[in-house]
Structures are given as C-alpha cells and as structure tokens.
MMTF fields as JSON, N, C-alpha, C and O atoms, coordinates in Angstrom:
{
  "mmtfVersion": "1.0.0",
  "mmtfProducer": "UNKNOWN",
  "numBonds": 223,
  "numAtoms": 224,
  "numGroups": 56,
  "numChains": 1,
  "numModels": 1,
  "chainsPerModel": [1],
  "groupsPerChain": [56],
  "chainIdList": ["A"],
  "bondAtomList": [4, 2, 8, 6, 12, 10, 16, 14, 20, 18, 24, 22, 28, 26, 32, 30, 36, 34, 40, 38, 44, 42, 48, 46, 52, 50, 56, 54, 60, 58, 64, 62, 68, 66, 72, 70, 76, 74, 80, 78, 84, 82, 88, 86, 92, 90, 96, 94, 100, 98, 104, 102, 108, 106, 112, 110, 116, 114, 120, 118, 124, 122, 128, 126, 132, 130, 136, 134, 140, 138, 144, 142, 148, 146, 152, 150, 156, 154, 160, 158, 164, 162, 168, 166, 172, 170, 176, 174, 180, 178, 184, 182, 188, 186, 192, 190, 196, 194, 200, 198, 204, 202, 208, 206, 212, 210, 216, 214, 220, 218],
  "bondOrderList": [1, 1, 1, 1, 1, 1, 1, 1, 1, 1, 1, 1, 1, 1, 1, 1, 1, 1, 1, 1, 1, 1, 1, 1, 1, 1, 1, 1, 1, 1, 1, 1, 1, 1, 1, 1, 1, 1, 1, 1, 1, 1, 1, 1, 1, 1, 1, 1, 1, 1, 1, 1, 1, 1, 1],
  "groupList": [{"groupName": "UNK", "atomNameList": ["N", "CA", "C", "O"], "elementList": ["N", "C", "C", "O"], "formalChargeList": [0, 0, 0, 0], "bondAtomList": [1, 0, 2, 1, 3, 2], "bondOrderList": [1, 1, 2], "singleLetterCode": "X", "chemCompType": "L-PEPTIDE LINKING"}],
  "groupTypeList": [0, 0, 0, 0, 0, 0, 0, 0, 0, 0, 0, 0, 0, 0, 0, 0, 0, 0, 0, 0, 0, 0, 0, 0, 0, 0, 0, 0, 0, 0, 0, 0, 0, 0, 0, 0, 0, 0, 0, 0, 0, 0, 0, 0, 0, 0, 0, 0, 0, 0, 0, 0, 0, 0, 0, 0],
  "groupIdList": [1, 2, 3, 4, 5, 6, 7, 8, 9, 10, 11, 12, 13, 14, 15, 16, 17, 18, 19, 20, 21, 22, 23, 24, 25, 26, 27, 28, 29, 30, 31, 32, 33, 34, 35, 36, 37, 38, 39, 40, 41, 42, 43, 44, 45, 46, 47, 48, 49, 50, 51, 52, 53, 54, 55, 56],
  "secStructList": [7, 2, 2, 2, 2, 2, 2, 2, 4, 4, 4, 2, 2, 2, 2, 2, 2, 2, 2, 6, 6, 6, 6, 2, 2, 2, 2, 2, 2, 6, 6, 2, 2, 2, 2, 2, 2, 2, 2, 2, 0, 0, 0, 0, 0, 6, 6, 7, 7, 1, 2, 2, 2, 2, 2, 7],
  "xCoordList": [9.337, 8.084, 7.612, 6.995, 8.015, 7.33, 8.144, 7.518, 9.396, 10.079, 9.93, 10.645, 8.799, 8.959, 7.198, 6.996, 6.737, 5.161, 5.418, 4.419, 6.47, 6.775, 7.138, 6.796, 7.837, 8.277, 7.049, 6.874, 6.46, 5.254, 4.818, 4.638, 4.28, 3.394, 3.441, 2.488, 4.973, 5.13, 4.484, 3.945, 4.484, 4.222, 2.86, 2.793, 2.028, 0.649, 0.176, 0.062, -0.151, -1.143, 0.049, -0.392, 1.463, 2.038, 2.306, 2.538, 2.237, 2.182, 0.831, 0.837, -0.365, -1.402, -1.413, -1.236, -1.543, -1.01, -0.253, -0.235, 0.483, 1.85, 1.008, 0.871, 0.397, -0.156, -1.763, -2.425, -1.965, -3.772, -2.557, -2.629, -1.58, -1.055, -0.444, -0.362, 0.023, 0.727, -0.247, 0.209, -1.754, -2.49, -3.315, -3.832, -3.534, -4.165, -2.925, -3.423, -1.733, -0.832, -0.932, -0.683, -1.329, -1.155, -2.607, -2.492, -3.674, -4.895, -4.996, -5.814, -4.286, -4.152, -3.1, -3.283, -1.978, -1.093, -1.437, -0.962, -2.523, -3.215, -4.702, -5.243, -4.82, -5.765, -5.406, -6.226, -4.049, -3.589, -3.555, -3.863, -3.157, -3.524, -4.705, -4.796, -5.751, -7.371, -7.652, -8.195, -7.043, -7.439, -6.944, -7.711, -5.204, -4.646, -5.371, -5.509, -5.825, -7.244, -7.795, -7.296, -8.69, -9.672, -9.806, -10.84, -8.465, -7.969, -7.653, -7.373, -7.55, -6.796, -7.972, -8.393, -8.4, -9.767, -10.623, -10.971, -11.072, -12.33, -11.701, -12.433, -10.591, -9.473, -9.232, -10.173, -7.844, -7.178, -8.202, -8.305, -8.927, -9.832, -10.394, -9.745, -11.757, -12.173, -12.024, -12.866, -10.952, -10.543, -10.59, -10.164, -11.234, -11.765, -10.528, -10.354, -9.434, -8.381, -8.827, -7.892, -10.072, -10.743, -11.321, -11.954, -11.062, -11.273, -10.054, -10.003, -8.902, -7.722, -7.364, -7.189, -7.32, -7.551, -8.272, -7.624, -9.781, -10.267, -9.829, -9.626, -9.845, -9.382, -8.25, -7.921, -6.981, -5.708, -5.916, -5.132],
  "yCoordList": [37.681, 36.981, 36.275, 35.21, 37.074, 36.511, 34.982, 34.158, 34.603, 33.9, 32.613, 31.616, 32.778, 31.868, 31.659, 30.47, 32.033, 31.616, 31.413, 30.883, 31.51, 30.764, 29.43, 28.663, 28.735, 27.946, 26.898, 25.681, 27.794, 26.806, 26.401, 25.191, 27.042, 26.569, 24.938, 24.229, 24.52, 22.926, 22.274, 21.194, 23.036, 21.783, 22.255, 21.893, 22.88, 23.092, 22.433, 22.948, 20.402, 20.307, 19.395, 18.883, 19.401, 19.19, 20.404, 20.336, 21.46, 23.121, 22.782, 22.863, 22.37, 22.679, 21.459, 21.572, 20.814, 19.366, 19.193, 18.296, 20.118, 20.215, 21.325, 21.107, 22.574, 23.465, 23.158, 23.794, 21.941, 21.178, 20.321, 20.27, 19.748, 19.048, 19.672, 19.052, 21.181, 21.3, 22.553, 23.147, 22.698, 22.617, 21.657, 22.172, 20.659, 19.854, 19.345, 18.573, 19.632, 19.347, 20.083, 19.579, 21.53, 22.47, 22.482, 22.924, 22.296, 22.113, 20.8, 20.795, 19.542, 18.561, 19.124, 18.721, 20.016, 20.042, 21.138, 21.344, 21.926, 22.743, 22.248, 22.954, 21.016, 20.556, 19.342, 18.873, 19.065, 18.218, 18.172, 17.159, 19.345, 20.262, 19.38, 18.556, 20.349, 19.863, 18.684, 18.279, 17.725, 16.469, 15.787, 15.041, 15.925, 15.53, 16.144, 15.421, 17.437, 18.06, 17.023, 16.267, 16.869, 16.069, 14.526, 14.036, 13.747, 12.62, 12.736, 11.637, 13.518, 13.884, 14.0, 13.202, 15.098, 15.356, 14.331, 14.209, 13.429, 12.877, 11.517, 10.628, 11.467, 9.47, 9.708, 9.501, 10.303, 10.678, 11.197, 10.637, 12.437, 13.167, 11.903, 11.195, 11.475, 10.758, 9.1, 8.21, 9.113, 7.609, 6.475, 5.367, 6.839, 5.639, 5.992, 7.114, 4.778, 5.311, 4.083, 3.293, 3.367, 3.304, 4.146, 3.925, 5.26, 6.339, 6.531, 6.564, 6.66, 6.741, 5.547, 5.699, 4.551, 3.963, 3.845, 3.623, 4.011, 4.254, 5.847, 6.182, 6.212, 7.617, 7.682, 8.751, 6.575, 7.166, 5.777, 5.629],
  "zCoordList": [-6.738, -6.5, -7.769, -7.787, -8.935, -10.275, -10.493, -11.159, -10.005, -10.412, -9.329, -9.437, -8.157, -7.253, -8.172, -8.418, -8.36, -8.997, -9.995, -10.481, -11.009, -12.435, -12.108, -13.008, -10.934, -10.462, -9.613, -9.668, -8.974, -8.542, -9.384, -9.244, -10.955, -11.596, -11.93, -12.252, -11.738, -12.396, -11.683, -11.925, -10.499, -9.146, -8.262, -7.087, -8.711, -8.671, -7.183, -6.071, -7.913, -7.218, -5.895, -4.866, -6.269, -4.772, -3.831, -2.623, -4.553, -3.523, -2.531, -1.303, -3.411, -2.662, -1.638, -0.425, -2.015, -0.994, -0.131, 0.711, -0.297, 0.911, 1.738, 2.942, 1.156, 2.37, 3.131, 3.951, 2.442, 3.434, 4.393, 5.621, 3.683, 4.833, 6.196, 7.256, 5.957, 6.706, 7.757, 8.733, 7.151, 7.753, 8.506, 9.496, 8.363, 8.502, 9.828, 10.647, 10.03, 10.878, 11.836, 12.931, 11.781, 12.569, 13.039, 14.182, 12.867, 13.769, 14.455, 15.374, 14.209, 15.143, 16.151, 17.3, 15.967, 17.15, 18.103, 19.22, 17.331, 17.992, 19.506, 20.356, 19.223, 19.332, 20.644, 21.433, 20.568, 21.084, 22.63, 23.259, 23.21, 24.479, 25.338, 26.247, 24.147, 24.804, 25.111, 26.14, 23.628, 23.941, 24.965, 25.574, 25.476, 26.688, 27.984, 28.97, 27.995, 28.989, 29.352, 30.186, 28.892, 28.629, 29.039, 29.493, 28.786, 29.295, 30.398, 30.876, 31.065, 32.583, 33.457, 34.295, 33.114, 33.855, 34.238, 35.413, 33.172, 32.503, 33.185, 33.622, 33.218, 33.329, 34.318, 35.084, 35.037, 36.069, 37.355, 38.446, 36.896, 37.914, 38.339, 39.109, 37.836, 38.375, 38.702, 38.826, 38.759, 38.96, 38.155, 38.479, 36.857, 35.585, 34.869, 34.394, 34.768, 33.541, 33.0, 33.128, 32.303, 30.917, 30.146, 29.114, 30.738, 29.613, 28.482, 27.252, 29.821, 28.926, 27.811, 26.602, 28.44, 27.179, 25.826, 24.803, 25.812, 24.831, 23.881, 22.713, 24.684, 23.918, 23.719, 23.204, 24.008, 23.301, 22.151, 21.214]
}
C-alpha cells in the first residue's frame, strides 16, 4: 500500500480528477434510467412527443 501512495504522490491532482470524473460518470449513469422514465411517461404516455424532443 505504502508503495501505491508513494506513487500517487506525483500525480496528485490527476488521481483526484480522474476520481470526480469517474464519479461524476457514475451519478449521470445512475440517473439515466429516471431520465428515460420520465421521457416515456411525460412524451409517449400522453401523446406530446415535444417533450421528447426538448428533453433529449
């Protein structure tokens, strides 16, 4: 472990950058679901697919 954190240290602020990104990845694909929900329901259900458009 000591030798993988001697190793981060060079690369600091691309460690941290790589883990907002790869958060920042994983709550949009998390999220992605709902938002297709939502287009369906809201577009499809009720017969307005100008919803779908604005929202994709």
């Amino acid at each position: 472990m000591k030798l993988i954190i001697k190793y981060l240290k060079k690369y600091k602020l691309l460690f941290i950058l790589n883990l907002i990104a790869i958060i920042a990845f994983s709550i949009t694909e998390l999220g992605m679901p709902t938002i297709m929900g939502n287009m369906i329901d809201e577009g499809v259900g009720s017969g307005n697919l100008d919803i779908i458009e604005i929202k994709v």
